[in-house]
Residue, then its C-alpha position, 0 to 999 in steps of 0.5 A: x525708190x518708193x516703199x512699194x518699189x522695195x516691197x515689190x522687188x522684195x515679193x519678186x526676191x522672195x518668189x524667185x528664192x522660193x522657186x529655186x528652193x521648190x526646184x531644188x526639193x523636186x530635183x533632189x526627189x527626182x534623184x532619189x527616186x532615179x537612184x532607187x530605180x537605177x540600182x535595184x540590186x537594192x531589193x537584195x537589201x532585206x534577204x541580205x540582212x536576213x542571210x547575214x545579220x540575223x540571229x535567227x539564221x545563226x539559230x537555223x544552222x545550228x539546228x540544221x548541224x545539230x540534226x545532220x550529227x544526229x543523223x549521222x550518229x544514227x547512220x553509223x549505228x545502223x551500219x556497224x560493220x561499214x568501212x565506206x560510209x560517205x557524206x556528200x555536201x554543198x560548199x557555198x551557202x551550206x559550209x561557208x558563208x559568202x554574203x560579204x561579196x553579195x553585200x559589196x555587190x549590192x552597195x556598188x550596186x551591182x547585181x551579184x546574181x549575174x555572178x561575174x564578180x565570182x571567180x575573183x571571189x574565189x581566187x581572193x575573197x575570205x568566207x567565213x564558215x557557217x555557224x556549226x559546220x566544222x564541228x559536224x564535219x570534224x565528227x564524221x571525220x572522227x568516226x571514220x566516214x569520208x566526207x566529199x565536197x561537192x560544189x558548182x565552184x569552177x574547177x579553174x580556181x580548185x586551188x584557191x577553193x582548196x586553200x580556202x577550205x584549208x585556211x578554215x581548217x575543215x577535215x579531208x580537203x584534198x583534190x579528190x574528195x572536193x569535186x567542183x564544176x564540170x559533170x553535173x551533181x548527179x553525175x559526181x553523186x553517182x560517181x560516189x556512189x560507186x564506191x562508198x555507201x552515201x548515208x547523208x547529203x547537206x546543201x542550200x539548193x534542191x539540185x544539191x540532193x537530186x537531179x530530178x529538181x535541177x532545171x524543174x521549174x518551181x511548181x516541179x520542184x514543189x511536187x517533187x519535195x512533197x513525193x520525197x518528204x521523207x528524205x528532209x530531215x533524214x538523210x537530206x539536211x537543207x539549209x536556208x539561203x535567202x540570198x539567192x535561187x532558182x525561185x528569186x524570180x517567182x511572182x508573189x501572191x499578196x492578200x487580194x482585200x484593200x489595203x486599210x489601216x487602224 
């Protein structure tokens, strides 16, 4: 064979790696990009982060405990002669942290806010609690006030919640001052009300102080926090969840100038 047959077959050789290396790189772009577009659960990614790694949010709960003690202590000053004091709060995202299941959902790319992996979480997950929340409640349960576990739980796993809540060693758990799915909010808010005088509520959603915000729809529920402004920080203490809600599908604004760089 000729020295420009060697170098032919050598230039071929090398075109032909050189295009099995080309499609090698395009494929493998192509399958990140399907893997991203295939498993958006992936956009959960930052609020996760977010609601469960940061400092920031650890900073945030104390200061929302701290306030509801505050707040609480004011509550009972002005009532010295009450013996039926309540205090009415949400369980998830507010007393206790369940990133762990939306993180494990994410990872196996699987979105959580169908919540089908839920009632499982219930019966076997481990939450942790939120930074503050059973010094706070083992205050109002020191001064005499009872405190009501008001939750959208599902009322067919009330025993684990119940075990839960025990294993955490939080204050007044028992059957009835942990009041799960079934009547709305409002109505168990009512059903309280009845019978103790309510001084304070906590909770990570607006459905959790009011039935005026459940189902309004978000420019509703704007309206409505600025007509009732003076409840938050008062006797509504709300906490941030980034993880979840009703506004999760909101569209964004974004700064209508082009995009340029320095």
């Amino acid at each position: 064979m000729t020295i420009n047959a060697h170098l032919s077959r050598g230039v071929a050789s090398a075109l032909l790696l050189g295009g099995l290396l080309f499609a090698a790189n395009a494929s493998a772009e192509t399958s990140n990009t399907a893997s991203a577009s295939e498993c958006a659960p992936k956009e959960y990614a930052m609020a996760l982060r977010y609601q469960q790694q940061s400092a920031e949010i650890q900073a945030l709960q104390r200061q929302n405990y701290a306030l509801a003690t505050m707040r609480l202590a004011q509550k009972i000053a002005a009532h010295p002669d009450a013996t039926n004091l309540a205090i009415m709060t949400d369980l998830d995202e507010t007393v206790i942290d369940n990133s762990a299941l939306l993180v494990r959902d994410m990872q196996a790319c699987h979105d959580f806010t169908t919540w089908d992996t839920w009632k499982v979480w219930e019966r076997e997950g481990h939450p942790r609690l939120i930074p503050g929340a059973r010094a706070f409640l083992d205050y109002a349960n020191a001064h005499g006030v009872t405190i009501f576990y008001v939750s959208d739980r599902y009322q067919q796993n009330k025993a684990a919640t119940l075990a839960t809540l025990k294993a955490l060693r939080l204050p007044q758990v028992n059957d009835a001052q942990v009041r799960l799915l079934g009547p709305s909010k409002a109505k168990r808010r009512a059903a309280i009300e009845r019978d103790y005088q309510l001084v304070l509520q906590l909770g990570d959603s607006l459905a959790d102080f009011s039935g005026d915000f459940h189902h309004a729809d978000l420019a509703t529920q704007k309206r409505l926090v600025a007509e009732q402004a003076a409840h938050f920080g008062d006797d509504w203490i709300m906490f941030p969840n980034a993880s979840y809600g009703s506004w999760s599908d909101a569209t964004l604004e974004g700064w209508a100038a082009p995009l340029k760089t320095d």
